[in-house]
N, C-alpha and C positions, 0 to 999 in steps of 0.2 A: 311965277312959274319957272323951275329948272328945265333949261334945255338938257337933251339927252343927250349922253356924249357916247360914243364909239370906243370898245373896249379891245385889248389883247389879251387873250385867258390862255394860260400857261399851267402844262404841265410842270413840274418840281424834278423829279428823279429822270437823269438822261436830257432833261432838257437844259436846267438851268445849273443844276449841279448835279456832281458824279452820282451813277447808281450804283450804290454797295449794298444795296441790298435792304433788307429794313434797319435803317441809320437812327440807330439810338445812341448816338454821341457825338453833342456839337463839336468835336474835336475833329472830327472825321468828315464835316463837311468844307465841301471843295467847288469851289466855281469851276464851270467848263470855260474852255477857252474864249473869248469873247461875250461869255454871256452878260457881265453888266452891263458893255459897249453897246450890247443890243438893245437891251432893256431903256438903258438911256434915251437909246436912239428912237424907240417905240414913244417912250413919253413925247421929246421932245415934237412928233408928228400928230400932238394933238391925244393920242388914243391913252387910256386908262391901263395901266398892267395889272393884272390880276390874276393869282397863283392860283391854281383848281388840284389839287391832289388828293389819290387814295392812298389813307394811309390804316391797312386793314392790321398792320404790328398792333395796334393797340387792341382790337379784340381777340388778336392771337395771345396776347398775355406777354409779348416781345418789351412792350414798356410802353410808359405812361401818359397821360396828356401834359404832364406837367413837365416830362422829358422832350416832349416834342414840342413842347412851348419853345424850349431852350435851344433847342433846331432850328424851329424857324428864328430865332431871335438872331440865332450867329447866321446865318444865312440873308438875314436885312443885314445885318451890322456890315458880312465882307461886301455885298451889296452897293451900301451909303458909304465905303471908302472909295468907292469906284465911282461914285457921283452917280447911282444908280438907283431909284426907289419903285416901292410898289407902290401900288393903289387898294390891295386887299390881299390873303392871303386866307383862301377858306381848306377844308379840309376832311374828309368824310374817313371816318374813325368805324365805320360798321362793316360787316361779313357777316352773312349766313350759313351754317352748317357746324359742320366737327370741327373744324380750324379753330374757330371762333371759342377761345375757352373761359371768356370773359362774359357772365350771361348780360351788363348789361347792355353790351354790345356788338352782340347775335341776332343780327335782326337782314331782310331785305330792306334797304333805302336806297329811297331814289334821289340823294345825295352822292351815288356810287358810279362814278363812271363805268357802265358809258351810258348812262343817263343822267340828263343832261343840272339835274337841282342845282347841283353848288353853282352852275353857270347861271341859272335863272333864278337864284335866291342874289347871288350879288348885281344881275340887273336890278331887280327888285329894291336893293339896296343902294345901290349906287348910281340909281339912273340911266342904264347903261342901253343903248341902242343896239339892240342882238342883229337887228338886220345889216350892222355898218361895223359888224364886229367879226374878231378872228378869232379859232382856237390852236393854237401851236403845241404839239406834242411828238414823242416817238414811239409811238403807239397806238394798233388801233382802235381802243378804249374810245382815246383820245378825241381823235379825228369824229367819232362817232356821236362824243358825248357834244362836240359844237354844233353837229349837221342836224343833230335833234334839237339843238337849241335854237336854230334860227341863224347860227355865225358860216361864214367861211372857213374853212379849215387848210392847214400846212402840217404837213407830219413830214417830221425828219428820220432819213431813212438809217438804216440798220445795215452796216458792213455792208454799205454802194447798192442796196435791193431798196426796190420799193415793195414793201408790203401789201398783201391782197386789203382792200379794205370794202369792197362793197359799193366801190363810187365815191365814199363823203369825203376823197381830198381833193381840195382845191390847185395844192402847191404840193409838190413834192423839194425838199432843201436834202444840206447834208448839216446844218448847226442851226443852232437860233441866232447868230450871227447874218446867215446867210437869209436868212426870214424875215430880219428886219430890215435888209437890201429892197425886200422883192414883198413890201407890205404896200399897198397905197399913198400915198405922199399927201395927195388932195383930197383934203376935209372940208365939208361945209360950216364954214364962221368955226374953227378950232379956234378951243382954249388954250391958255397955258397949263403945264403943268403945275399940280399945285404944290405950295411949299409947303416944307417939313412943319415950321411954325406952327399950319393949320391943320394939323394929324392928332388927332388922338386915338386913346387906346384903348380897348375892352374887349373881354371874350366870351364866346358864347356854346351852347352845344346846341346839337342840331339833328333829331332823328327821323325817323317816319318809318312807315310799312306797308307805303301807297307807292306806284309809282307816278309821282306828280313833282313836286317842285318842294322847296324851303320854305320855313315859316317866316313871318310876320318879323321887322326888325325894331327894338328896343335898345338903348345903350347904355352902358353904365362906364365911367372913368377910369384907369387907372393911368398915371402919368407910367414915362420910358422907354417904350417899347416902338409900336404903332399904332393903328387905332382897328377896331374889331367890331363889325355887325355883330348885335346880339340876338337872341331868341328870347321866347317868354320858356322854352322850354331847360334855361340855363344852369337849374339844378342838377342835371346829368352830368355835368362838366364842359370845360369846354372843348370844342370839337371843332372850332374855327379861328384863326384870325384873320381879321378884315381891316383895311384905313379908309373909312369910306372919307371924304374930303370935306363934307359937310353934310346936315343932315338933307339928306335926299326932299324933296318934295314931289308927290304922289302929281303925273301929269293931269292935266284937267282933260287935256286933247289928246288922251291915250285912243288908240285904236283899239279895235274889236280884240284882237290876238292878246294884249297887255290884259284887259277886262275879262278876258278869261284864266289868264295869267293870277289875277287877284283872285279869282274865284277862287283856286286851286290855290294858291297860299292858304287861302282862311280854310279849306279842308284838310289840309294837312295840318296846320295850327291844331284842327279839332283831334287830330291823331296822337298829336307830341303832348298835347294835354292828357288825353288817355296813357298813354308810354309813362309822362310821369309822376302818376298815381302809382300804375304799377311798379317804376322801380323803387317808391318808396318797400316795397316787400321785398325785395330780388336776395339782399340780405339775408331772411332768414330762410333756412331750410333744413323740412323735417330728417331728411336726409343725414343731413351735417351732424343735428340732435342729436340722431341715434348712433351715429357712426360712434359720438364725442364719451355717449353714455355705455357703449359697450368696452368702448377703451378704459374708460375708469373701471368693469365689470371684469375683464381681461386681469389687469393690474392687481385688484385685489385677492381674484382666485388665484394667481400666480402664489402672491404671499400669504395664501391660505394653505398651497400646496407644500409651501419652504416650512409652516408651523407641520407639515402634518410629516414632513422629514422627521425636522426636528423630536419631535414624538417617537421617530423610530415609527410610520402608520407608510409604510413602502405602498400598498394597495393603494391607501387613501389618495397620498401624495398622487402619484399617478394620473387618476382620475380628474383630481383637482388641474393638476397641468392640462391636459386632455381640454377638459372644457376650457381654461383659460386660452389654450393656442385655437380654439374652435371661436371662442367668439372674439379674439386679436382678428383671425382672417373676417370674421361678420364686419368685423370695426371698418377694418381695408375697403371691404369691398363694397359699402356704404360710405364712406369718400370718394372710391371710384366713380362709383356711379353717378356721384350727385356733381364731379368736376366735369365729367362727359355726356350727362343727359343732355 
């Protein structure tokens, strides 16, 4: 039986490094001042570090999971020269509505702060004791998405203000520097940190359309990186990384609140299985079909209308263009439609 160990769930953008906005270039990322000092210092006091972000660029069509793999990769890297590591890195890749121009990534989850999934999928994962746990952010997403989880919360304030938030901060800081001052010191029976040695890596996606928690985790290898909670739903792509430290084992002495906890995994489980079935379809669409077929239908009267010049047939021609620019705008506005439905 794994004891559960006490976590720090962290915000990514403004907490840990600079917000530029949706950062699709690991060139472009930048530690904030003190943040690995902190981080270090979070490990060293026994608790788990673990990144929680929304990162909605990728169903805005802003860039990729495979670019933002590359993000968070340079983001451990300046990290582990500071002698600084995480403990997981999850990530919730969905939006609902017009923004969202990527359909397989238009959906509500409750992976989305500020509810609270990616925090209770990497308990789930990682063992982690939500009641002996923080969430640190600058935002009140943030703050919100730990008070719903069960954690204490610290949000770091904005230009000397403290934010209205509704109640759910515990701490008010000005850095995550200053958060890991004013965290708890004294743990009951704390471990050590674990070492890099015992990290592996894998990635997973991770969707839903409930407002309940993360699925169920599986893992699969890849050496270099860190290591990553997976899903059974991980032909979507991946939507997280995670270093869970080993593999978790399920408490036997879980309380009531955990055992409901599982409940609500295994139904959203049943959701991310439905989700993807259907993106095996997402792919095709009648839409695109017709739009593709009247552009070839366009093309050909255009150069129906140049034979019927050629002829000297002025009337003809005409007509023929006429319909070709009529069904180019059908073409268009069947692309339209089908990137913004």
């Amino acid at each position: 039986m794994t004891m559960m160990r006490p976590a720090v769930f962290l915000d990514r953008d403004g907490t840990i490094i600079d917000d530029v906005g949706y950062l699709d270039d690991p060139a472009k990322v930048r530690l904030l001042p003190g943040a690995a000092e902190a981080i270090a210092k979070i490990r060293s006091r026994g608790y788990l570090a673990v990144v929680v972000s929304n990162q909605s660029g990728v169903a805005r069509g802003l860039f990729d999971e495979a670019t933002l793999a590359r993000v968070h990769a340079r983001m451990v890297q300046l990290l582990r020269q500071r002698a600084a590591e995480l403990d997981g890195v999850y990530y919730c890749p969905f939006l609902n509505g017009e923004a969202a121009t990527i359909d397989a990534f238009r959906m509500d989850s409750p992976l989305r702060k500020p509810e609270p999934g990616m925090l209770l999928q990497a308990a789930e994962e990682l063992n982690i004791d939500l009641s002996r746990s923080w969430m640190i952010g600058d935002a009140e997403r943030d703050v919100e998405a730990g008070a719903r989880a069960g954690c204490r919360t610290i949000l770091i304030q904005k230009n000397g203000r403290e934010q209205a938030t509704g109640g759910s901060v515990t701490l008010w800081v000005h850095s995550l520097a200053e958060a890991a001052d004013r965290l708890e010191s004294a743990l009951v029976n704390p471990q050590p940190p674990v070492s890099e040695s015992s990290v592996r890596l894998s990635v997973a996606a991770t969707s839903a359309t409930q407002p309940v928690v993360a699925p169920r985790s599986a893992s699969k290898s890849t050496p270099g990186l860190l290591a990553a909670g997976t899903s059974s739903a991980h032909t979507l792509g991946p939507s997280q990384l995670s270093m869970p430290i080993a593999e978790p084992e399920i408490n036997d002495a879980a309380n009531s609140e955990r055992a409901e906890s599982v409940e609500l995994l295994r139904r959203i489980h049943d959701v991310l299985d439905r989700q993807q079935r259907s993106q095996k379809q997402h792919d095709f669409s009648v839409l695109r079909l017709a739009g593709a077929l009247l552009q070839m239908f366009a093309v050909v009267t255009a150069l129906w209308g140049l034979m019927a010049i050629a002829d000297d047939q002025s009337a003809a021609a005409t007509a023929r263009f006429s319909l070709a620019c009529f069904t180019q705008i059908a073409s268009i506005s069947a692309f339209a439609i089908d990137r913004f439905r």
